[in-house]
C-alpha positions in Angstrom: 133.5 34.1 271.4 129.2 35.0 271.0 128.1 34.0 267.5 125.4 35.0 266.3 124.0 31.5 266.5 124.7 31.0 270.3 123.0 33.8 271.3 120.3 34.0 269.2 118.9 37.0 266.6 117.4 38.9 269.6 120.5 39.2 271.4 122.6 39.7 268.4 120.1 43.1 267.0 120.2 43.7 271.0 124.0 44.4 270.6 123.8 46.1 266.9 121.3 48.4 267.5 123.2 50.9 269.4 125.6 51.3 266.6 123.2 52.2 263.7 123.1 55.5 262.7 120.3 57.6 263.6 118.3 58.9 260.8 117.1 62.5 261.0 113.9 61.9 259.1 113.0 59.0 261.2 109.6 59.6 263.0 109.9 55.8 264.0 112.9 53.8 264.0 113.7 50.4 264.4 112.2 48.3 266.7 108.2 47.8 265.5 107.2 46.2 263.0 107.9 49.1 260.5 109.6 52.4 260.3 108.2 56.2 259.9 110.2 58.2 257.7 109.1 62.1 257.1 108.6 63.0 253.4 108.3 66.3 253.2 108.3 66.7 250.0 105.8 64.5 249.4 107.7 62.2 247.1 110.8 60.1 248.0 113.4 58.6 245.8 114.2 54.6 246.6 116.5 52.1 245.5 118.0 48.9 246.9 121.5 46.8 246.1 123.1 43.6 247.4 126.5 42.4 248.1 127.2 39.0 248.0 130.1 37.3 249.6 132.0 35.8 246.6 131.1 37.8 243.4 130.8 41.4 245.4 133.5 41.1 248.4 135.8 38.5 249.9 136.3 38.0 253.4 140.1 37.7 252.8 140.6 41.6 251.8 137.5 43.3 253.7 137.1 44.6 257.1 133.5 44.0 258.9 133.8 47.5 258.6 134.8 47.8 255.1 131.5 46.0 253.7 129.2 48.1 256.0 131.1 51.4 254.6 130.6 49.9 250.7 127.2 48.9 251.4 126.2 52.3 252.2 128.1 54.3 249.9 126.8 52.4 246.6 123.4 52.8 248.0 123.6 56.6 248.7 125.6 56.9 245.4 121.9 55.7 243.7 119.9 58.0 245.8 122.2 60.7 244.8 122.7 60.1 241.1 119.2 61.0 240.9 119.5 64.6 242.3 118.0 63.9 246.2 119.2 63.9 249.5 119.9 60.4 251.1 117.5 60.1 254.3 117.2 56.8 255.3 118.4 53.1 254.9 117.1 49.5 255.5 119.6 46.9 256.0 119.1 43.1 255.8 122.1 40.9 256.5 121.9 37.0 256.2 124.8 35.6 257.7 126.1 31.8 258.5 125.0 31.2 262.2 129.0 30.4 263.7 129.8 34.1 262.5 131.0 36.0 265.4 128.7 38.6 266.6 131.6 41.2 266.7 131.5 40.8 262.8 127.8 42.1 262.8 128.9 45.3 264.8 131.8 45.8 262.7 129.3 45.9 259.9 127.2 48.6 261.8 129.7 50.5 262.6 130.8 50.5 259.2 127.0 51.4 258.2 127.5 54.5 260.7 130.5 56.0 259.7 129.9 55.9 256.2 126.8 57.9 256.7 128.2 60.4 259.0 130.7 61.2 256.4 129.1 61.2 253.4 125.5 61.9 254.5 125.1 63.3 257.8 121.9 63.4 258.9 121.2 59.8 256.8 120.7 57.0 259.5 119.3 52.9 259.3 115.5 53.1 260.5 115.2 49.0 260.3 116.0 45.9 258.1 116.1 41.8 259.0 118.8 39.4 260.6 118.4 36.3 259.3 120.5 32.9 258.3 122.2 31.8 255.1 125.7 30.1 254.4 126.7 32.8 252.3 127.0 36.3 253.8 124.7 38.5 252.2 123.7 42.5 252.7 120.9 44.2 251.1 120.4 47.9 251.2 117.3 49.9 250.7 117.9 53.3 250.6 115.2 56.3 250.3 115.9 60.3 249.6 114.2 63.2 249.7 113.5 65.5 246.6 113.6 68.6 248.6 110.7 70.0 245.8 113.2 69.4 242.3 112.4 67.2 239.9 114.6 64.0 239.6 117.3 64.0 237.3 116.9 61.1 234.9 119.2 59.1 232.4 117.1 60.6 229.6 117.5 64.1 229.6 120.9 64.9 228.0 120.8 66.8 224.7 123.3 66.9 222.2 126.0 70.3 222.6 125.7 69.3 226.7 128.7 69.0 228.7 129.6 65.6 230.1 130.9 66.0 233.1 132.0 63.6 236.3 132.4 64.3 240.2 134.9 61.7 241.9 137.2 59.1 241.0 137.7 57.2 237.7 139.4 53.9 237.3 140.7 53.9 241.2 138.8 50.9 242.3 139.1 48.8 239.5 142.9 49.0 239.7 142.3 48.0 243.5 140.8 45.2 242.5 143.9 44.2 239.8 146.1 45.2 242.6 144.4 42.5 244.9 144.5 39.6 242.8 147.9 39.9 241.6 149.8 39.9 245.2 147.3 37.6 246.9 145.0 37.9 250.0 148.0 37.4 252.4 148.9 41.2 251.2 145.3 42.8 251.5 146.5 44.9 254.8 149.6 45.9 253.7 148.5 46.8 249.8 145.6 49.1 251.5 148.2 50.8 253.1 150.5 51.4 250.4 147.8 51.7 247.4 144.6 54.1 248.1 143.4 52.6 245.1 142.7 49.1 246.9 141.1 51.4 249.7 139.3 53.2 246.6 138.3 49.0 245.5 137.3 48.2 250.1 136.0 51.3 251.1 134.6 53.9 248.2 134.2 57.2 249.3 131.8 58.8 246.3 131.0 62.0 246.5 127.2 62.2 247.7 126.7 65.9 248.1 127.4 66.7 244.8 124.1 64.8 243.7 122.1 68.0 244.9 124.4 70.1 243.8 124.1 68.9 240.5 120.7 69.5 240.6 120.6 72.7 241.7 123.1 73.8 238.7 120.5 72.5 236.1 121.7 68.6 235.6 120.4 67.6 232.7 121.2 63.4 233.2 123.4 61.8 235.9 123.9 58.1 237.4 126.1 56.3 239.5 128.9 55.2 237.9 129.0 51.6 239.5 129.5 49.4 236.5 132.4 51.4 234.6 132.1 54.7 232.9 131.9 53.2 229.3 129.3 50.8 229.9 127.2 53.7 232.4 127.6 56.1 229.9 125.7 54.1 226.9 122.5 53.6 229.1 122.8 57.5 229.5 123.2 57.2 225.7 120.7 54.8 225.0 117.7 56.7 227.3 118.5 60.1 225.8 119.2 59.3 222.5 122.3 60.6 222.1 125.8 59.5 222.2 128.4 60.6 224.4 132.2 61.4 223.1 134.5 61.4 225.7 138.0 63.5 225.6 140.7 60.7 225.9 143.3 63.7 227.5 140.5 63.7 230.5 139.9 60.2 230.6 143.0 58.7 230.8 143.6 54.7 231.5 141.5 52.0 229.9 140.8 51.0 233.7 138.9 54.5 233.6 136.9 53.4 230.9 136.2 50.2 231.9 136.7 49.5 235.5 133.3 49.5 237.9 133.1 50.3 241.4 133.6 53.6 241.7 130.3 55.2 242.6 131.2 58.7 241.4 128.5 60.6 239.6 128.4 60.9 235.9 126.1 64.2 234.4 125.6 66.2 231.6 124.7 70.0 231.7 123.6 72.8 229.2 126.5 74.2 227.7 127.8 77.1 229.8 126.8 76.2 232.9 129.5 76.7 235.8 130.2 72.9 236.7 129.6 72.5 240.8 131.2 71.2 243.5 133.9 68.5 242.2 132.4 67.8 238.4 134.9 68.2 236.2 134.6 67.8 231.9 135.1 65.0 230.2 133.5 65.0 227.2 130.2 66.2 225.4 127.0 64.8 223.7 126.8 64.9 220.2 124.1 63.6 217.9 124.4 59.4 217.5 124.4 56.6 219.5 126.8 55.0 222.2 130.2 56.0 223.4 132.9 57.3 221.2 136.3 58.5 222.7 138.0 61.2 220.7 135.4 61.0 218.1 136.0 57.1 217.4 133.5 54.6 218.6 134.4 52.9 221.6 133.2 49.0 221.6 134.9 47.9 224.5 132.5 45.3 226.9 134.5 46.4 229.6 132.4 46.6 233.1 130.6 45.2 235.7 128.5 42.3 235.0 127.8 39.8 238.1 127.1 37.3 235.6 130.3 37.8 233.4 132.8 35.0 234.4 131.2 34.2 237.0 132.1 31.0 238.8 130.0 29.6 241.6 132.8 28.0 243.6 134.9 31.5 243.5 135.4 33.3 247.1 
């Protein structure tokens, strides 16, 4: 079996190259020292994430393929939360030099289908291959403006709908459903639960970034850390608060849960919600999140640092 430390980093790219996604903006791709990307517009959005093996994924429960899906799709959740089309990513993996090359290519391959389904026309122009015990990927992602103006956090206005596109809750209870049967069940529980594929492989609805801006977005973000805890920074940079309709919201895993990636927005009352947004609430004069009028205090969410043990995963 070739790791990546018997045959070197040359070899290794040599072998994962071929199964990057091409990027359509790419005037350059990878190969020299840097990429070319085309900005059109002028202007491009950018944003970059990590995963860490241990607080962000366990070998136990994902697929190669898995963490090169995730890894995409959080990072053209971001570029899409603020209204532009993902073109391009940068990917950086430091890996422990006995891993098996085939868990590299698994990653790419993950890398490519996520952006064929989700963003065609998005490919990986570069990144680095280095060394570390800990398996680590770090995403840069850019986007392209197409002309609009981003949509911030800070625009909502009190009377605007609050409004989400995608999945609530789903990979949170993935991740519940994972630690309570073990990782000796990871396959099977995928199979049976599409909430632990929700947790592995998030599918968040990418396209409806643009068409959210197009329909007059007034805020929207990612939801990655939960939507209570996503919605206060919404809150806090408009300054207003955000009262959510407990009939739409439904579980406290909704509410709390991260990892979901869906897009949260607001819009001027009246406006014909696009693609999959669907209501959930409004903004109101105040501060923070209330549900059903009463404030909602919960610390529920994704915090790296919450709990977090260094000899966990």
């Amino acid at each position: 079996m070739d790791t990546v430390g018997s045959i070197g980093e040359s070899a290794t790219l040599a072998r994962i190259f071929p199964r990057l996604p091409h990027a359509d903006a790419a005037l350059l791709g990878p190969g020299d020292d840097s990429a070319v990307v085309a900005a059109p517009d002028g202007r491009f959005v950018v944003t970059t994430d990590m995963m860490i093996h241990g607080p962000d994924f366990r070998l136990a429960w994902s697929s190669p393929h898995d963490l090169g899906f995730k890894a995409a799709a959080s990072n053209l959740a971001d570029v899409a939360a603020m209204g532009a089309r993902p073109t391009a990513l940068v990917v950086a993996l430091a890996v422990p030099a006995d891993s098996p090359v085939s868990l590299l290519e698994g990653i790419a391959d993950g890398f490519r289908d996520a952006c064929a389904e989700l963003a065609p026309g998005c490919g990986v122009v570069g990144g680095d291959l280095s060394v570390s015990e800990t398996l680590t990927i770090a995403v840069t992602a850019f986007g392209d403006l197409e002309g609009r103006a981003p949509v911030l956090r800070s625009g909502a206005r009190p009377g605007d709908v609050v409004a989400v596109s995608g999945a609530l809750g789903q990979a949170a209870a993935g991740l519940r459903i994972l630690f309570e049967h073990g990782v000796r069940d990871a396959a099977a529980l995928r199979q049976a639960h599409p909430e632990v594929a929700a947790q592995l492989a998030p599918r968040p609805p990418i396209a409806d970034g643009v068409l959210a801006a197009l329909a007059g977005a007034t805020a929207m973000l990612d939801l990655s850390d939960g939507l209570a805890l996503d919605a206060r920074r919404v809150a806090a940079a408009s300054g207003i608060a955000i009262d959510f309709d407990a009939a739409s919201i439904g579980s406290r895993e909704a509410l709390d849960g991260g990892e979901d990636h869906s897009l949260l927005a607001t819009f001027p009352p009246g406006t014909e919600l696009p693609g999959g947004f669907r209501r959930i609430g409004v903004a109101t004069t105040g501060e923070g999140v209330l549900v059903d009028g009463v404030p909602y205090e919960s610390r529920g969410g994704w915090d790296p640092y919450e709990g977090w043990d260094g000899n966990a995963g």
